[in-house]
PDB file of N, H, CA, C and O in Angstrom:
ATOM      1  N   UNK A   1      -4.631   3.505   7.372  1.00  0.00           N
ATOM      2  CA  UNK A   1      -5.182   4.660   6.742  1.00  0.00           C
ATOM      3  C   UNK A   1      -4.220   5.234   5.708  1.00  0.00           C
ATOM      4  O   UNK A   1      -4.712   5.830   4.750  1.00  0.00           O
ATOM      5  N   UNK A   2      -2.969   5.120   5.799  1.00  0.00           N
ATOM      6  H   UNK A   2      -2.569   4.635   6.577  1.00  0.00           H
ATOM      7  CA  UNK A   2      -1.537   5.603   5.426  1.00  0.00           C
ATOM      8  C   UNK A   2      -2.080   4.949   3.413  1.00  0.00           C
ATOM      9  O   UNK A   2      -2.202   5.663   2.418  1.00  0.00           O
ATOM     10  N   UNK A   3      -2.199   4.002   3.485  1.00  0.00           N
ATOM     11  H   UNK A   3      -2.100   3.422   4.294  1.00  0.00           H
ATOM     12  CA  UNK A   3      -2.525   3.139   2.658  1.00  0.00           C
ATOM     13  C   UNK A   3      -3.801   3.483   1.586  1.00  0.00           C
ATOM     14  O   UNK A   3      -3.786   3.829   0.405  1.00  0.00           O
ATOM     15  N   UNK A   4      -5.023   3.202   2.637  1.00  0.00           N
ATOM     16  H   UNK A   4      -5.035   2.921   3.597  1.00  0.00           H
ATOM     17  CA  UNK A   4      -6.555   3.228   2.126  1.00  0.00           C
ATOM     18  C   UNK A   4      -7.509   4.392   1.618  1.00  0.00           C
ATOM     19  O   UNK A   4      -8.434   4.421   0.805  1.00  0.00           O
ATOM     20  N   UNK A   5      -6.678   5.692   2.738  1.00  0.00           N
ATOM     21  H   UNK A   5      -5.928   5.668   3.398  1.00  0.00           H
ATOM     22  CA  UNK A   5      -7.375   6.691   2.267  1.00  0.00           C
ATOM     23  C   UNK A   5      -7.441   7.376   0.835  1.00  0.00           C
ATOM     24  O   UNK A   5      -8.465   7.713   0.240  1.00  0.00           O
ATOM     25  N   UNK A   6      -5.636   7.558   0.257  1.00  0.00           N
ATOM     26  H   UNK A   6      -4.805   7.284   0.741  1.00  0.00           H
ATOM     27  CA  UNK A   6      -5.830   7.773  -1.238  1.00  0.00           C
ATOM     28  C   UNK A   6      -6.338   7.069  -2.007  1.00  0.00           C
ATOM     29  O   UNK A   6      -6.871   7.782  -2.858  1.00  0.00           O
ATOM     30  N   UNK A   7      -6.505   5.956  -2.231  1.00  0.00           N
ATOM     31  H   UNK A   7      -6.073   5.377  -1.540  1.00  0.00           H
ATOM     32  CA  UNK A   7      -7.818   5.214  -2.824  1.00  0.00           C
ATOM     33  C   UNK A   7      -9.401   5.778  -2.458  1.00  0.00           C
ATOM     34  O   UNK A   7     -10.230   6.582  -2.883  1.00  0.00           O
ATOM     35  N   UNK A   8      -9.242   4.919  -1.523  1.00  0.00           N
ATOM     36  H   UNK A   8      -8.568   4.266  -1.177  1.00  0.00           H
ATOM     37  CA  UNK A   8     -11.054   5.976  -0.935  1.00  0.00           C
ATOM     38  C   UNK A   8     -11.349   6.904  -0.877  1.00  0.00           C
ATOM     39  O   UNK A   8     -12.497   7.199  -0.545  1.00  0.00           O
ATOM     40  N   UNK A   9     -10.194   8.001  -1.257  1.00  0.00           N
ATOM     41  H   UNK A   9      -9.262   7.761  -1.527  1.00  0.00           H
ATOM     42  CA  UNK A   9     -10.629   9.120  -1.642  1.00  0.00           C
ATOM     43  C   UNK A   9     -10.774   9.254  -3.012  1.00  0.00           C
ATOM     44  O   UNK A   9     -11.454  10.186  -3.441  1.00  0.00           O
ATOM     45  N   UNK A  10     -10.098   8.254  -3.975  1.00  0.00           N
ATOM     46  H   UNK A  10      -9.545   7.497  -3.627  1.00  0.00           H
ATOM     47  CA  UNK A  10     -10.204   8.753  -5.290  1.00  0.00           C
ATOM     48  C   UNK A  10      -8.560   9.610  -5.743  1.00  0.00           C
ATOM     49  O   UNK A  10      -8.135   9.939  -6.851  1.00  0.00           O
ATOM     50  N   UNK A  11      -8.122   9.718  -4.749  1.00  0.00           N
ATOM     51  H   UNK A  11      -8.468   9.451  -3.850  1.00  0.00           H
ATOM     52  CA  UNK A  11      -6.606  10.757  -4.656  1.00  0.00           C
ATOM     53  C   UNK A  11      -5.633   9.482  -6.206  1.00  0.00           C
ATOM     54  O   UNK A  11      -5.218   9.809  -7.318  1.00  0.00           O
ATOM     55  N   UNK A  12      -5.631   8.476  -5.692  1.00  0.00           N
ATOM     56  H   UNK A  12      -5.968   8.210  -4.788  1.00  0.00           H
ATOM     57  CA  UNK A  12      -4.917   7.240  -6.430  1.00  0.00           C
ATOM     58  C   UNK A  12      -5.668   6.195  -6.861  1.00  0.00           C
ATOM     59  O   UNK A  12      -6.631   5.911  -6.150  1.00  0.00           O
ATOM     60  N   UNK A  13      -5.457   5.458  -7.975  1.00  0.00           N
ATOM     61  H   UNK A  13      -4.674   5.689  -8.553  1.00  0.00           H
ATOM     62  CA  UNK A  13      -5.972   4.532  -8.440  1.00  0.00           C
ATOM     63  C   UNK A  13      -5.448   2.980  -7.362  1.00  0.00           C
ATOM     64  O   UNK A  13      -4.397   2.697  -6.787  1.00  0.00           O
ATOM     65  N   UNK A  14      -6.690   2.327  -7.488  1.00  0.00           N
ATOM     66  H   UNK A  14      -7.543   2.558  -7.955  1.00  0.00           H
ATOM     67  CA  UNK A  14      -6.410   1.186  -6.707  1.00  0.00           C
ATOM     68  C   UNK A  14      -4.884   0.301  -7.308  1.00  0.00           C
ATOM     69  O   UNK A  14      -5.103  -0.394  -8.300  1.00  0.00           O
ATOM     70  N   UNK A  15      -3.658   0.292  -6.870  1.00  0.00           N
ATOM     71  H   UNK A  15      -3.480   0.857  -6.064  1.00  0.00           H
ATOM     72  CA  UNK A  15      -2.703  -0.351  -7.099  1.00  0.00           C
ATOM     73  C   UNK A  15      -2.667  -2.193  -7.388  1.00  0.00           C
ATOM     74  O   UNK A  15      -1.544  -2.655  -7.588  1.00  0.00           O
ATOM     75  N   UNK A  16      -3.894  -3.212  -7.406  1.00  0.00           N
ATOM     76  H   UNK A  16      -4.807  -2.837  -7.244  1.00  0.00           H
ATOM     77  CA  UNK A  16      -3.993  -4.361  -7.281  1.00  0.00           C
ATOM     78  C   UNK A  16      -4.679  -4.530  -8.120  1.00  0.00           C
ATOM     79  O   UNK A  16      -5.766  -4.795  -7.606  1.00  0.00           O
ATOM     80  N   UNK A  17      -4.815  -4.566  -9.826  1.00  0.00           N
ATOM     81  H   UNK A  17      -3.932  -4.351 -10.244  1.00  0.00           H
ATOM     82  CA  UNK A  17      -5.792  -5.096 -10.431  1.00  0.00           C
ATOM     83  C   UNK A  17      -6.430  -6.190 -10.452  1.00  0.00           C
ATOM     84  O   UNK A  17      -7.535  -6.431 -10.937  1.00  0.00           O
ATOM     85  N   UNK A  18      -5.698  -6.865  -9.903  1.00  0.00           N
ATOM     86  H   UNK A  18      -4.800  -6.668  -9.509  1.00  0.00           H
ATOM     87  CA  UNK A  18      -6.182  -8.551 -10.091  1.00  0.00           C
ATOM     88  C   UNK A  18      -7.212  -8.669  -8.589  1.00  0.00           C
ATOM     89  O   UNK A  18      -7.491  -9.784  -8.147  1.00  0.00           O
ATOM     90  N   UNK A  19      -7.600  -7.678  -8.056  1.00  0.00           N
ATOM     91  H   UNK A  19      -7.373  -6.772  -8.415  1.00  0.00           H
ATOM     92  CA  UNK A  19      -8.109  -7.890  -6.829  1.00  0.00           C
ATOM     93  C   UNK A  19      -9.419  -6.479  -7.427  1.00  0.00           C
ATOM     94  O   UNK A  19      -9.108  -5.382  -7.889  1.00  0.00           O
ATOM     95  N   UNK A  20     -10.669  -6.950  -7.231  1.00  0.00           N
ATOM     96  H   UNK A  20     -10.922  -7.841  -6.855  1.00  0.00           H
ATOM     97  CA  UNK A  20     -11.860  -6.068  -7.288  1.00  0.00           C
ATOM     98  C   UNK A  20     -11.892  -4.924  -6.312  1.00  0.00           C
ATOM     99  O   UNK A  20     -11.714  -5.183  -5.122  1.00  0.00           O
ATOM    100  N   UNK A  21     -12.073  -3.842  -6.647  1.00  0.00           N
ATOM    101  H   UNK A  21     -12.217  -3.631  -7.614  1.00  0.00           H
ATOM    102  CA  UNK A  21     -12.201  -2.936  -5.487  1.00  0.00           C
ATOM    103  C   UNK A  21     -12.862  -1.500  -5.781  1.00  0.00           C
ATOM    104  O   UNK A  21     -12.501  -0.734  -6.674  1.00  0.00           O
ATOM    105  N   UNK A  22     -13.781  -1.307  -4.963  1.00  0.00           N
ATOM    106  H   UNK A  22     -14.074  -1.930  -4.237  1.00  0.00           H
ATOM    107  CA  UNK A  22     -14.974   0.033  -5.393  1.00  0.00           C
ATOM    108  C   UNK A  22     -14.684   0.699  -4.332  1.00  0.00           C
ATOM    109  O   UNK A  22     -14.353   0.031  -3.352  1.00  0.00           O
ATOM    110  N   UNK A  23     -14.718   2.139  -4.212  1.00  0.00           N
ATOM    111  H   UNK A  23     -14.988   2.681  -5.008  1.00  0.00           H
ATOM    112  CA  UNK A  23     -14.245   2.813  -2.886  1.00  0.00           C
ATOM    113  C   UNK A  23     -14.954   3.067  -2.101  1.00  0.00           C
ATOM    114  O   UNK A  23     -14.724   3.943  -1.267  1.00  0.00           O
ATOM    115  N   UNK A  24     -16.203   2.256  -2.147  1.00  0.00           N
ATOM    116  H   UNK A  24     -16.390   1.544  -2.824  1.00  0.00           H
ATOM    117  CA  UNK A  24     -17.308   3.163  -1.307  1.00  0.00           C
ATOM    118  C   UNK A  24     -17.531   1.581  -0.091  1.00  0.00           C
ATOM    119  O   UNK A  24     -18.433   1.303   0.699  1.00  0.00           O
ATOM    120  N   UNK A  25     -16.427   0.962  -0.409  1.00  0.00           N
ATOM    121  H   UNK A  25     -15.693   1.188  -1.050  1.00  0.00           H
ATOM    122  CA  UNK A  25     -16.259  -0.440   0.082  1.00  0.00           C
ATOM    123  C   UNK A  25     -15.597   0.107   1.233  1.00  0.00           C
ATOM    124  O   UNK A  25     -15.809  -0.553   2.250  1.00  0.00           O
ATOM    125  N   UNK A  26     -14.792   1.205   1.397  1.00  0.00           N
ATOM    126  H   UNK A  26     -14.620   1.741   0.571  1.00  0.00           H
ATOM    127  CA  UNK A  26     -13.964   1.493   2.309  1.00  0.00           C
ATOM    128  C   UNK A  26     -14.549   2.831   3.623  1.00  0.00           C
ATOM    129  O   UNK A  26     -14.036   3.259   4.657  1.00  0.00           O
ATOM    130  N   UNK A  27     -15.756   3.103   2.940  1.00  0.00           N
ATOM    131  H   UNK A  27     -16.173   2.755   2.101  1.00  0.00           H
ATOM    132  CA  UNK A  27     -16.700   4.325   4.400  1.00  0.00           C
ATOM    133  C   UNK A  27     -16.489   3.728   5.462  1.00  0.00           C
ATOM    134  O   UNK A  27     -15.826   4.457   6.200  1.00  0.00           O
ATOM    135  N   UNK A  28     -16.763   2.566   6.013  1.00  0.00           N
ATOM    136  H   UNK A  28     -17.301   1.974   5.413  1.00  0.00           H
ATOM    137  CA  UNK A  28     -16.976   1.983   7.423  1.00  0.00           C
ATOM    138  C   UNK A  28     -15.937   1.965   7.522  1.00  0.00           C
ATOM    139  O   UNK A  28     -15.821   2.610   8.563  1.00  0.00           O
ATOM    140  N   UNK A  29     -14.495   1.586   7.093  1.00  0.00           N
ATOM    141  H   UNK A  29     -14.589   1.061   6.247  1.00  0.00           H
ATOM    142  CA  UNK A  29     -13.304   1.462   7.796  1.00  0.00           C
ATOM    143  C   UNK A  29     -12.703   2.930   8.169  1.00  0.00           C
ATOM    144  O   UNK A  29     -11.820   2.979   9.025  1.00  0.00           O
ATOM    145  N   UNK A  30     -13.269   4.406   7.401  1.00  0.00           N
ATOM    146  H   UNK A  30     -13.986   4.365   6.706  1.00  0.00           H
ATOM    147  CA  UNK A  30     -12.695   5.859   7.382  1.00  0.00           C
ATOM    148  C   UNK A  30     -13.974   6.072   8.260  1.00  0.00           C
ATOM    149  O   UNK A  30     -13.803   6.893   9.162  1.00  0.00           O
ATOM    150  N   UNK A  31     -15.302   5.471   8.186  1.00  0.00           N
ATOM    151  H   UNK A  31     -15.440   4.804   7.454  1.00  0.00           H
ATOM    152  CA  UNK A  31     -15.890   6.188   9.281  1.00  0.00           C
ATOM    153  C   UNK A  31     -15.016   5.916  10.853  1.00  0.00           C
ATOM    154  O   UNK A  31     -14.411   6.755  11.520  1.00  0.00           O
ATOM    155  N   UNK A  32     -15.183   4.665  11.088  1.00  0.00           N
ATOM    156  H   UNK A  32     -15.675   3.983  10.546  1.00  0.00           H
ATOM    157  CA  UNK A  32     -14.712   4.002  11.977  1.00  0.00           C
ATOM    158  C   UNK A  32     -13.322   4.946  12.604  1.00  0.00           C
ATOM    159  O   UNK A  32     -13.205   5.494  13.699  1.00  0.00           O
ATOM    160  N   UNK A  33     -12.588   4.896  11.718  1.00  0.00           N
ATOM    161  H   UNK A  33     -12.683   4.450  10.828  1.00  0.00           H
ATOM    162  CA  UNK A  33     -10.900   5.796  12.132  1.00  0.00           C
ATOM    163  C   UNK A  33     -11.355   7.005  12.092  1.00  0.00           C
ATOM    164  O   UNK A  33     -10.645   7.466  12.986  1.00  0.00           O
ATOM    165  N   UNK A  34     -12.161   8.115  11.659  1.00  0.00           N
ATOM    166  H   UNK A  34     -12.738   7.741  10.933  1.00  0.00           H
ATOM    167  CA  UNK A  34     -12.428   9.128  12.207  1.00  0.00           C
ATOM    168  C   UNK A  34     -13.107   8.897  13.492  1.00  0.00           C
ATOM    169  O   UNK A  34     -12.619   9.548  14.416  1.00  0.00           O
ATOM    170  N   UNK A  35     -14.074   8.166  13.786  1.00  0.00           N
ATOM    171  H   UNK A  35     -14.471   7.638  13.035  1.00  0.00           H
ATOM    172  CA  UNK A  35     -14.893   8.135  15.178  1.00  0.00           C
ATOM    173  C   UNK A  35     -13.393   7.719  16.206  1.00  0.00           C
ATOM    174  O   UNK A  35     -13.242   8.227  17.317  1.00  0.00           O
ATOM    175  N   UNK A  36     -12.502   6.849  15.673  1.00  0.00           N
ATOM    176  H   UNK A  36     -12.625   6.437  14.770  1.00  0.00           H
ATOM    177  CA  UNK A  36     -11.386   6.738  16.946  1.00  0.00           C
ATOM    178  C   UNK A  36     -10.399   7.998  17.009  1.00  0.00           C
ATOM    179  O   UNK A  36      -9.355   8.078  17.657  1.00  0.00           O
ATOM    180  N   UNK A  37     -10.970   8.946  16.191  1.00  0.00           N
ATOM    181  H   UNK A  37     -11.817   8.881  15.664  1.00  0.00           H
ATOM    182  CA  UNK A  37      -9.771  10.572  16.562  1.00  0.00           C
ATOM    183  C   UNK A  37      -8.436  10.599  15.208  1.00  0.00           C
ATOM    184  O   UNK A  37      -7.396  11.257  15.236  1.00  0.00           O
ATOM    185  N   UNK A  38      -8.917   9.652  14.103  1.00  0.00           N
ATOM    186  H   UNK A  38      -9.762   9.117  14.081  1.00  0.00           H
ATOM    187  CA  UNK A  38      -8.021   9.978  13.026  1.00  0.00           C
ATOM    188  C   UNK A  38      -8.324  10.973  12.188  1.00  0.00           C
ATOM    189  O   UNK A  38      -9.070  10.754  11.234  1.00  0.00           O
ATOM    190  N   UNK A  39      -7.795  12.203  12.418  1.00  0.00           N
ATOM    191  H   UNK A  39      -7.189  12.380  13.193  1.00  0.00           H
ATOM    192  CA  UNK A  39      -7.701  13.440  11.901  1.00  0.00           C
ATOM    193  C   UNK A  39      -7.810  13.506  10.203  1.00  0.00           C
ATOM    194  O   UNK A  39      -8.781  14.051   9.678  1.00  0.00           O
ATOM    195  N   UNK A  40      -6.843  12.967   9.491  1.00  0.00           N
ATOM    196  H   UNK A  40      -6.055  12.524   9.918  1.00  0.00           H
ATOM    197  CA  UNK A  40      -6.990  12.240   8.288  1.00  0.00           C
ATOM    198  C   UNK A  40      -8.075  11.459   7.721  1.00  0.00           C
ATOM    199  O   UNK A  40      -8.223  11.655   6.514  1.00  0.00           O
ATOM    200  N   UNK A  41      -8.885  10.621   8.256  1.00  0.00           N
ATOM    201  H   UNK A  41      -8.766  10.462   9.236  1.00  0.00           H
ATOM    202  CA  UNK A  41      -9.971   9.993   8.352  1.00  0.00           C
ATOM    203  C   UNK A  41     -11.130  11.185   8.349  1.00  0.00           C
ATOM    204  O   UNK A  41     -11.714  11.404   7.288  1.00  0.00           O
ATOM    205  N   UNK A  42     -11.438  11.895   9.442  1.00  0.00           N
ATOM    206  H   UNK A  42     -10.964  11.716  10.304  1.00  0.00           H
ATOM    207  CA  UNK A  42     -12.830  12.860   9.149  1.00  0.00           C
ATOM    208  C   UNK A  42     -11.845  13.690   8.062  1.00  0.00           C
ATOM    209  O   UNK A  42     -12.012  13.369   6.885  1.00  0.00           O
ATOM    210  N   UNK A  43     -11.140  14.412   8.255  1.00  0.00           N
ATOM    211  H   UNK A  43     -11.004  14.673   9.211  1.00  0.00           H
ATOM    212  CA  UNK A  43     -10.958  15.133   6.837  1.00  0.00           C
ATOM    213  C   UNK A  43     -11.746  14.692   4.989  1.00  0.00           C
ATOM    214  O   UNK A  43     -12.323  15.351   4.124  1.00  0.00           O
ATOM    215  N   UNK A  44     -11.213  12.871   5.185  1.00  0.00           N
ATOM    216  H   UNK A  44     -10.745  12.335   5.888  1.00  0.00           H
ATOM    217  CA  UNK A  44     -11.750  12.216   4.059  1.00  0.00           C
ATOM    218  C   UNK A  44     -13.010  12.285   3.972  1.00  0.00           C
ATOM    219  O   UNK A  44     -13.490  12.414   2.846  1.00  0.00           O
ATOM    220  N   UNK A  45     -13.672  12.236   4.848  1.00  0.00           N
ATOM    221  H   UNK A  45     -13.281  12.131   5.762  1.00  0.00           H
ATOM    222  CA  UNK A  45     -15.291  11.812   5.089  1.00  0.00           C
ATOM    223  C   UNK A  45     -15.906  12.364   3.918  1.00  0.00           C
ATOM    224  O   UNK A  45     -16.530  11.765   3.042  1.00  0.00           O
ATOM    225  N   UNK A  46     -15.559  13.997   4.051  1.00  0.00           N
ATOM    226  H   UNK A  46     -15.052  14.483   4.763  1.00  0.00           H
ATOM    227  CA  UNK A  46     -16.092  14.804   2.219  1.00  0.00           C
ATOM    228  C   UNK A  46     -16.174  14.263   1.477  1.00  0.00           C
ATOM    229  O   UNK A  46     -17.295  14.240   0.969  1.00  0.00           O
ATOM    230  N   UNK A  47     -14.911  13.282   0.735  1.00  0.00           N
ATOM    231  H   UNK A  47     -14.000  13.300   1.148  1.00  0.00           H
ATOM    232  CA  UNK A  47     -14.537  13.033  -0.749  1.00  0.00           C
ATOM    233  C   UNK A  47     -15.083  11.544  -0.837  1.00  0.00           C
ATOM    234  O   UNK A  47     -15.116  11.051  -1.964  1.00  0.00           O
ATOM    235  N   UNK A  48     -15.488  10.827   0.172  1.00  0.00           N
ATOM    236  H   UNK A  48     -15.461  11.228   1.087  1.00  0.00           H
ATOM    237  CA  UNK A  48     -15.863   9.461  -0.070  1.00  0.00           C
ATOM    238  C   UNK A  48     -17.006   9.415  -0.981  1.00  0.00           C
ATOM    239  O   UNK A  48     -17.908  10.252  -1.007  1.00  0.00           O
ATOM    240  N   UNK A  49     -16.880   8.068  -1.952  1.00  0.00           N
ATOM    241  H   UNK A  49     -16.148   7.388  -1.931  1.00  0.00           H
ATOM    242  CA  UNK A  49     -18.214   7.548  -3.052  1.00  0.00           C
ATOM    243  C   UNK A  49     -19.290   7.255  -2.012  1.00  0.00           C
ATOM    244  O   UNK A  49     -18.792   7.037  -0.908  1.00  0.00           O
ATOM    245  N   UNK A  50     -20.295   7.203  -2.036  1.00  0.00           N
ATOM    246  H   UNK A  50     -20.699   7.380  -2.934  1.00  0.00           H
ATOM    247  CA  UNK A  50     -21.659   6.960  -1.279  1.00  0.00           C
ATOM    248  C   UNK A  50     -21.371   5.542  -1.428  1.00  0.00           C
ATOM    249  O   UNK A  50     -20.576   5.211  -2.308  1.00  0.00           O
ATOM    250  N   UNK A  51     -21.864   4.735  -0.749  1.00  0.00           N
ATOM    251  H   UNK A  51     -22.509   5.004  -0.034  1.00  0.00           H
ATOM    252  CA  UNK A  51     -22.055   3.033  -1.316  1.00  0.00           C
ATOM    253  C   UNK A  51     -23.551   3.448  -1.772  1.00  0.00           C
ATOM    254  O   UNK A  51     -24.089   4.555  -1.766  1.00  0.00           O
ATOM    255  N   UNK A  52     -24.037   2.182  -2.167  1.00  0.00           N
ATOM    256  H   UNK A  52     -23.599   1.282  -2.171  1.00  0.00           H
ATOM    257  CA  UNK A  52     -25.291   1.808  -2.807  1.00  0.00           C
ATOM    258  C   UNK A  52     -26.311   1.545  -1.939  1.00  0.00           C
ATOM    259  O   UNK A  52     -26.380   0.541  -1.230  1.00  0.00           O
ATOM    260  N   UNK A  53     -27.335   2.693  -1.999  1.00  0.00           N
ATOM    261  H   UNK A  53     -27.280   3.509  -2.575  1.00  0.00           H
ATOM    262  CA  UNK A  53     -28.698   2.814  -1.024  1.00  0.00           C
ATOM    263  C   UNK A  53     -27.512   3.785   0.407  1.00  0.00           C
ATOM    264  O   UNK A  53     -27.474   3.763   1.637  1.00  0.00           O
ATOM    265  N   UNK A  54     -27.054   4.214  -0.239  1.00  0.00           N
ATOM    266  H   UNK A  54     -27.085   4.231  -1.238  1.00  0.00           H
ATOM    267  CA  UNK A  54     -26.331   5.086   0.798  1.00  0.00           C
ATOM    268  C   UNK A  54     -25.367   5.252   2.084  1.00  0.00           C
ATOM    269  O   UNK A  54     -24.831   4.210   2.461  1.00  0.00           O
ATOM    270  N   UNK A  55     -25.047   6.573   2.887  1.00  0.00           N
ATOM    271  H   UNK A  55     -25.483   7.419   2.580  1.00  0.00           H
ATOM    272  CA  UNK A  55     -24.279   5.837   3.670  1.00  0.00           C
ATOM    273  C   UNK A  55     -25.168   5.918   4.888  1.00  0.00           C
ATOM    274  O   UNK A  55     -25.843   6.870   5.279  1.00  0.00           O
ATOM    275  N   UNK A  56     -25.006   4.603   5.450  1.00  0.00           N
ATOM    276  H   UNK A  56     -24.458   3.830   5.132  1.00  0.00           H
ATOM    277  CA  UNK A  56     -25.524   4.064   6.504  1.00  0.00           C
ATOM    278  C   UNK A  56     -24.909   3.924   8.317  1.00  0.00           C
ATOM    279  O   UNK A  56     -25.284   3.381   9.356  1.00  0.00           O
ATOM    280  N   UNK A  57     -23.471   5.011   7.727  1.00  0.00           N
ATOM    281  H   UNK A  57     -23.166   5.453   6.883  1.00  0.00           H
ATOM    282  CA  UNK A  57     -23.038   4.722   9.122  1.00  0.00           C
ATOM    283  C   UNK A  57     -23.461   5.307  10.393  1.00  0.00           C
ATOM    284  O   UNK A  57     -23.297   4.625  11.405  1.00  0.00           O
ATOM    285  N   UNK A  58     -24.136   6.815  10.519  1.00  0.00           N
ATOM    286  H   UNK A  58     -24.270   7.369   9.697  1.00  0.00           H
ATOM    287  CA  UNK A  58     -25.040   7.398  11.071  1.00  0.00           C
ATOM    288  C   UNK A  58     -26.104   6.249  12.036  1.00  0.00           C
ATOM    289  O   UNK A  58     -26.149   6.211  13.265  1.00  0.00           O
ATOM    290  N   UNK A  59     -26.852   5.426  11.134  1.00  0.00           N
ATOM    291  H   UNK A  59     -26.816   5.457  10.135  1.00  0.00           H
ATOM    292  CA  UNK A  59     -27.572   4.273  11.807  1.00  0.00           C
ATOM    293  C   UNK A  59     -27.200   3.131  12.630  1.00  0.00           C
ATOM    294  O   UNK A  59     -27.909   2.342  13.255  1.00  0.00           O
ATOM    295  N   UNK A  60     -25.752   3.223  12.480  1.00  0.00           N
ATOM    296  H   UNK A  60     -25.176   3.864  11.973  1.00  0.00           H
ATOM    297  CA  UNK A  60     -25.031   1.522  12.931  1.00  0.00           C
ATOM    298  C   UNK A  60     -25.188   2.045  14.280  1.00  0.00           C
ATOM    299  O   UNK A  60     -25.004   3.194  14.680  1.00  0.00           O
ATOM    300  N   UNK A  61     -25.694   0.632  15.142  1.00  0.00           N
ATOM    301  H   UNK A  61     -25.844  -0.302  14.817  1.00  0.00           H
ATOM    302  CA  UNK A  61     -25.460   1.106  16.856  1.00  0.00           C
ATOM    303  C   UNK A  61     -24.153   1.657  17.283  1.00  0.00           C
ATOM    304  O   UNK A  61     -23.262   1.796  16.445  1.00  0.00           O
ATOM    305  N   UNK A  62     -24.027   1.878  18.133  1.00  0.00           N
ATOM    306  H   UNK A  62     -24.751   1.765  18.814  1.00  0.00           H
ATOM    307  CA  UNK A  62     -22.627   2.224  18.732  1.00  0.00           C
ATOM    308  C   UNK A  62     -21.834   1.030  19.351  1.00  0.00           C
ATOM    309  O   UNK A  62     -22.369   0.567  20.358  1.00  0.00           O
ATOM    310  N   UNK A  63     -20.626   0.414  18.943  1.00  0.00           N
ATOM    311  H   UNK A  63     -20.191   0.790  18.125  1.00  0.00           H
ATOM    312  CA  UNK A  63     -20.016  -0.714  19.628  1.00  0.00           C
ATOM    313  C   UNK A  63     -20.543  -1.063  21.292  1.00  0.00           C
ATOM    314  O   UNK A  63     -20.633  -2.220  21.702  1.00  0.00           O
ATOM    315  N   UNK A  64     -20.922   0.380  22.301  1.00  0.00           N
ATOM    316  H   UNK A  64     -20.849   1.320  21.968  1.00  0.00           H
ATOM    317  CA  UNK A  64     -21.270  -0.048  23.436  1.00  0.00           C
ATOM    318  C   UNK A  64     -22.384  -0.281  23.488  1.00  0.00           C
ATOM    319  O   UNK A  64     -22.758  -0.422  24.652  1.00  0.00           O
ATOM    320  N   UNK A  65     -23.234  -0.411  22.676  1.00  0.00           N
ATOM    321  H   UNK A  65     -22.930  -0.296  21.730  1.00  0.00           H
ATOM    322  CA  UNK A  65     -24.764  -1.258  22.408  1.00  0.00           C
ATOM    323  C   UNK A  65     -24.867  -2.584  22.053  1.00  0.00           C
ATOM    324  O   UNK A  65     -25.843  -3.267  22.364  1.00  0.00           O
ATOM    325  N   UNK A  66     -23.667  -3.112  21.249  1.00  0.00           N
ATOM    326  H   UNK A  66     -22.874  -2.557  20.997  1.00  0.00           H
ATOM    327  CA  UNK A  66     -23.858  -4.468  20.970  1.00  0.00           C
ATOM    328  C   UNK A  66     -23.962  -5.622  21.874  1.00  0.00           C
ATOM    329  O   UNK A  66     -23.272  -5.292  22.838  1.00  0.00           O
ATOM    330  N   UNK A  67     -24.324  -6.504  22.043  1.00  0.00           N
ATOM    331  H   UNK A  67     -24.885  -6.772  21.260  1.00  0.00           H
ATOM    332  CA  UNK A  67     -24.136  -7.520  22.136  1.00  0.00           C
ATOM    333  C   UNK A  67     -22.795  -8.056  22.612  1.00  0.00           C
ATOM    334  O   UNK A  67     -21.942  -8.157  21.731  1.00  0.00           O
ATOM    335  N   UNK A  68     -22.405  -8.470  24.017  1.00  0.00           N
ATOM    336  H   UNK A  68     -23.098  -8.389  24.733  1.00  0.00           H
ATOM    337  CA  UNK A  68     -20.797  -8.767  23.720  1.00  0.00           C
ATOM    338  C   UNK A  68     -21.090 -10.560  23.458  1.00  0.00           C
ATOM    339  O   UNK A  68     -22.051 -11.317  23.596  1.00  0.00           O
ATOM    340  N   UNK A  69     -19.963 -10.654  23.104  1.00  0.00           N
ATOM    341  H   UNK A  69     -19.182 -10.038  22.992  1.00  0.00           H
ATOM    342  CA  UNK A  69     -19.578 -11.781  22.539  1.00  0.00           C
ATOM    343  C   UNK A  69     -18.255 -12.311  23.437  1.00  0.00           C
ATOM    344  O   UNK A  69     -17.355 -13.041  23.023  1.00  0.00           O
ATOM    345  N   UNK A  70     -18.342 -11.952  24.282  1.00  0.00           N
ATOM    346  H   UNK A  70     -19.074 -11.359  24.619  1.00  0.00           H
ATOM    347  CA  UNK A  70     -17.135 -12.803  25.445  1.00  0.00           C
ATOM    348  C   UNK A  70     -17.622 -13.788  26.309  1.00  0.00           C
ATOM    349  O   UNK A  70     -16.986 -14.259  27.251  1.00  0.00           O
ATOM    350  N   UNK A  71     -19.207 -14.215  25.847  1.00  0.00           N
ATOM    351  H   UNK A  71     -19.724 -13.833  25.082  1.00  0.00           H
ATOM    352  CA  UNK A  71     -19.627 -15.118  26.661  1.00  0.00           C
ATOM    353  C   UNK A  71     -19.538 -15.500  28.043  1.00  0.00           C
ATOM    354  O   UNK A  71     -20.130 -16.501  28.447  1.00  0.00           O
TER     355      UNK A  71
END
């Protein structure tokens, strides 16, 4: 987060030109760290770009709904 959030917030310009990067690429990883109690993370939640057709994290099941995969 130390890293991602001033970008995804828009605070700093992405430091890697040679690498593509839109900030609204980064909601699920700041939703995600606010839902685990990163204080920094919901703070951001405000300033994030929408992605395209919106944000969708509200809808995602909850990890204890999925499917496990430990076979």
């Amino acid at each position: 987060m130390d890293y991602l959030l001033p970008v995804a917030t828009g605070a700093t310009a992405w430091p890697h030109p040679e690498l593509e990067f839109h900030r609204y690429a980064a909601t699920d990883v700041v939703h995600a760290a606010a839902d685990a109690g990163d204080p920094r993370a919901r703070k951001a939640l405000a300033s994030l770009e929408a992605p395209p057709g919106g944000d969708l994290w509200l809808l995602r099941p909850a990890p204890e709904q999925l499917d496990s995969i430990a076979g």
